[in-house]
C-alpha positions in Angstrom: 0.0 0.0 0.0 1.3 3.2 -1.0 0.6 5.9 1.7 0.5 9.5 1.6 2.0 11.8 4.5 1.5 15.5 4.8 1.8 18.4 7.6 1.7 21.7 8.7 -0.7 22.8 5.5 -0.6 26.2 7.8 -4.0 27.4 5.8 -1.7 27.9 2.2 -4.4 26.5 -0.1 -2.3 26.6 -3.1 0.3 24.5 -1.9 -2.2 21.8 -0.6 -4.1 21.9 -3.8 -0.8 21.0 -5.2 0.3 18.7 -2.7 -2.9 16.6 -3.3 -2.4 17.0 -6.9 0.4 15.2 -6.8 -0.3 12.6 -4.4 -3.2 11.5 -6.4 -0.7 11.0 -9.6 1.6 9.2 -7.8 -1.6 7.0 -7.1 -1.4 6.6 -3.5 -4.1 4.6 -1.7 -4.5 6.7 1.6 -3.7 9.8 2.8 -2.5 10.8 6.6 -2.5 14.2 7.9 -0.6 15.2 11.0 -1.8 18.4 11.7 -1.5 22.4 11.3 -4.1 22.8 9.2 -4.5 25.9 10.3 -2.3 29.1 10.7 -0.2 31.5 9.7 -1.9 31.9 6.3 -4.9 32.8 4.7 -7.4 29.9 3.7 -7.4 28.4 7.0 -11.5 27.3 5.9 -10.6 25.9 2.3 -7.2 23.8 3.6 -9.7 22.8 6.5 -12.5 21.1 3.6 -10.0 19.8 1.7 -8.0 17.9 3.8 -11.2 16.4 6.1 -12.7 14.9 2.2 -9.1 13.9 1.1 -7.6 12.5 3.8 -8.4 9.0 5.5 -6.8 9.6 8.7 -6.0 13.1 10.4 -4.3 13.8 14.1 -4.6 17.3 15.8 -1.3 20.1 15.4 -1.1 22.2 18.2 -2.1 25.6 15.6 -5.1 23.6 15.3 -5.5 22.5 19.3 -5.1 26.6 19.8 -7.8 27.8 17.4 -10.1 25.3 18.9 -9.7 26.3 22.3 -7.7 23.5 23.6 -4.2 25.2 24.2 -3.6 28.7 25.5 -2.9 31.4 22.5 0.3 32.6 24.1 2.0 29.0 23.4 2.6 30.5 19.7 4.8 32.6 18.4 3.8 36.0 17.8 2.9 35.5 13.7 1.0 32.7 15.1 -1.1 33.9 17.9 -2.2 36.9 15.2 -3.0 34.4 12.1 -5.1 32.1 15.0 -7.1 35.1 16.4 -7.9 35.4 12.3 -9.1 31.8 12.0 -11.1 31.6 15.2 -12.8 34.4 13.5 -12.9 32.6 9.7 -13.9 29.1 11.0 -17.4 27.9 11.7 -18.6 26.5 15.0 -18.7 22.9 13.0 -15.5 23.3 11.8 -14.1 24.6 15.4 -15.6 21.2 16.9 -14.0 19.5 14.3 -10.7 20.3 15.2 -11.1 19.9 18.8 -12.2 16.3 18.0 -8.8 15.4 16.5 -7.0 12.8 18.2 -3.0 13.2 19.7 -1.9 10.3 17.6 -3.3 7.5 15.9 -1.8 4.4 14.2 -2.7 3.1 10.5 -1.5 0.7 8.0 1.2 -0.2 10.5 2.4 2.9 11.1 2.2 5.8 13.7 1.1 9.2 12.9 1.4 12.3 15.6 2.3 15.8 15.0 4.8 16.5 17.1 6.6 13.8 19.0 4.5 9.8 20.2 5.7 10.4 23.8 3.9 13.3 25.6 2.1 14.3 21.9 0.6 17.7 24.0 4.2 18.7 25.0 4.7 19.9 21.2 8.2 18.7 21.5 10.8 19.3 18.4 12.3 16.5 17.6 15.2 18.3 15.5 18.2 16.2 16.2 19.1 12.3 17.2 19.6 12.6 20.6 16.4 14.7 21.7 14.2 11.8 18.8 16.5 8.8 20.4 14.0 8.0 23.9 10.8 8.6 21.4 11.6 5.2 20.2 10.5 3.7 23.3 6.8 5.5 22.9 5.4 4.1 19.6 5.4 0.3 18.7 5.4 0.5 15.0 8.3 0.4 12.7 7.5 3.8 11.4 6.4 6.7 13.3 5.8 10.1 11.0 5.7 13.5 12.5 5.8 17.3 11.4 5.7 20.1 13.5 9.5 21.3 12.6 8.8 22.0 9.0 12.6 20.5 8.1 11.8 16.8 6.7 14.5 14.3 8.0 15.1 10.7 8.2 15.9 9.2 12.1 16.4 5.5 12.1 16.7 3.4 15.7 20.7 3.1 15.2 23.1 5.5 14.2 24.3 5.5 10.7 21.5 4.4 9.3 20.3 7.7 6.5 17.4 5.8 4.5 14.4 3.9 5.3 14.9 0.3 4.6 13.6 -2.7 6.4 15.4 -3.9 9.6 15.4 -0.9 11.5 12.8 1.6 12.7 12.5 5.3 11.6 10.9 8.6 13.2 9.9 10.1 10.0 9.1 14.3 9.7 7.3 14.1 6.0 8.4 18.2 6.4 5.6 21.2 5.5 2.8 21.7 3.0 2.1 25.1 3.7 5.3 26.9 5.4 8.5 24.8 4.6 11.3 26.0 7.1 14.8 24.1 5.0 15.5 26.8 2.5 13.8 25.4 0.0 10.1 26.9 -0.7 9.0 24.0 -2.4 6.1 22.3 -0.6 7.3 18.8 1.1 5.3 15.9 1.8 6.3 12.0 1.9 5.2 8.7 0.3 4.8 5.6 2.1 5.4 2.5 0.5 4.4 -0.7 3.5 4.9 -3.5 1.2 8.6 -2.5 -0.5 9.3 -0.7 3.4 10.5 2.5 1.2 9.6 6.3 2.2 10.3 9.0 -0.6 10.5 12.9 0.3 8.4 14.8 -2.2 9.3 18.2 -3.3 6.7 20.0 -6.1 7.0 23.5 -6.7 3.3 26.1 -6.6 2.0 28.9 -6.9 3.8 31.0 -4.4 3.0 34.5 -5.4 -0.9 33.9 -5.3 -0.5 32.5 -1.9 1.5 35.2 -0.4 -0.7 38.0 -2.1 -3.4 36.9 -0.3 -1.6 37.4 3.0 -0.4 40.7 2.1 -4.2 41.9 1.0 -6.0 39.9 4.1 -4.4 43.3 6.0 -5.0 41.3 9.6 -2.0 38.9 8.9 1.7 39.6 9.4 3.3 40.5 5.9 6.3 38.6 7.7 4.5 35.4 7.0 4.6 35.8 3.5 7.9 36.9 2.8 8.7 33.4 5.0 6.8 31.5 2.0 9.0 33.1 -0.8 12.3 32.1 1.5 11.3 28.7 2.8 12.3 30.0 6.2 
């Protein structure tokens, strides 16, 4: 089964219009979404349809457990806190629910699929190098965990030296960001899943990155910041 992973869509319809785009030709079975649908840009009701009729399994981002009232506004950035006032506003009652009703973590297809990090999911813990991901090995039981929440996409295997996903070891997977990639690179990243072959390919697809960021710049209530952050890929 060939599996789809995205994250941190972060509300930039474009780029998941795109992303989806190119999952479907690459003729994926399923698609898993670990959070961020909302934030920091400016479709945050679009990104939010689209990814609950697309995807087949969906876990809660802490942008999202914000805007639904789970998690205190001051645990975001500054950019952030602004874009999630904006959304509360956007969003419907249904859609607010929706959110709210997202689990931590869930596990699929013989994999695991949380936002952030599988031990302590609500800590929002970054798991940006091998010795803070190491102990997270002890908190899923699946061979493949995926997670976002950095925006950088990176390969962790269960041993050191071990740089691509093959079978015999186990991997913390970050499938990198949709909406807001942080690496340098302002294409949109995603990651493809295959359970039978045990391989995992980072997918890169280049959009349309000037009609996303206009929008920011002419919704006037959202940092111009944010969208100068999309043309970097920082």
């Amino acid at each position: 089964m060939r599996i789809a992973v995205i994250s941190d869509v972060h509300a930039n319809l474009e780029a998941l219009t795109c992303c989806l785009e190119s999952a479907e030709q690459a003729s994926v079975d399923a698609i898993y979404c670990l959070g961020d649908i909302v934030g920091y840009n400016a479709d945050p009701s679009e990104c939010l349809g689209q990814v609950r009729s697309r995807c087949d399994g969906i876990v809660i981002g802490n942008h999202d457990a914000v805007v639904a009232g789970k998690e205190k506004i001051g645990t975001l950035p500054p950019g952030g806190q602004t874009a999630a006032r904006e959304h509360r506003e956007q969003l419907s009652g249904g859609q607010i629910d929706f959110l709210a009703s997202l689990p931590l973590k869930l596990q699929a297809e013989g994999c695991t699929f949380v936002h952030a990090a599988p031990g302590a999911p609500s800590d929002w813990k970054r798991l940006k190098s091998y010795p803070t991901a190491r102990e997270q090995f002890e908190h899923f039981c699946t061979d493949v965990c995926f997670v976002g929440h950095t925006h950088v996409p990176s390969v962790m295997a269960d041993k050191l030296g071990v740089f691509e996903v093959r079978p015999g070891n186990r991997y913390i997977i970050n499938v990198g960001s949709v909406g807001q990639p942080r690496d340098q690179n302002p294409k949109l990243s995603f990651g493809i899943f295959d359970t039978q072959r045990f391989s995992y390919e980072n997918v890169r697809v280049g959009y349309n990155v000037s009609r996303a960021t206009e929008k920011i710049r002419r919704a006037g209530n959202l940092p111009g910041r944010l969208a100068r952050r999309l043309e970097k890929g920082v």
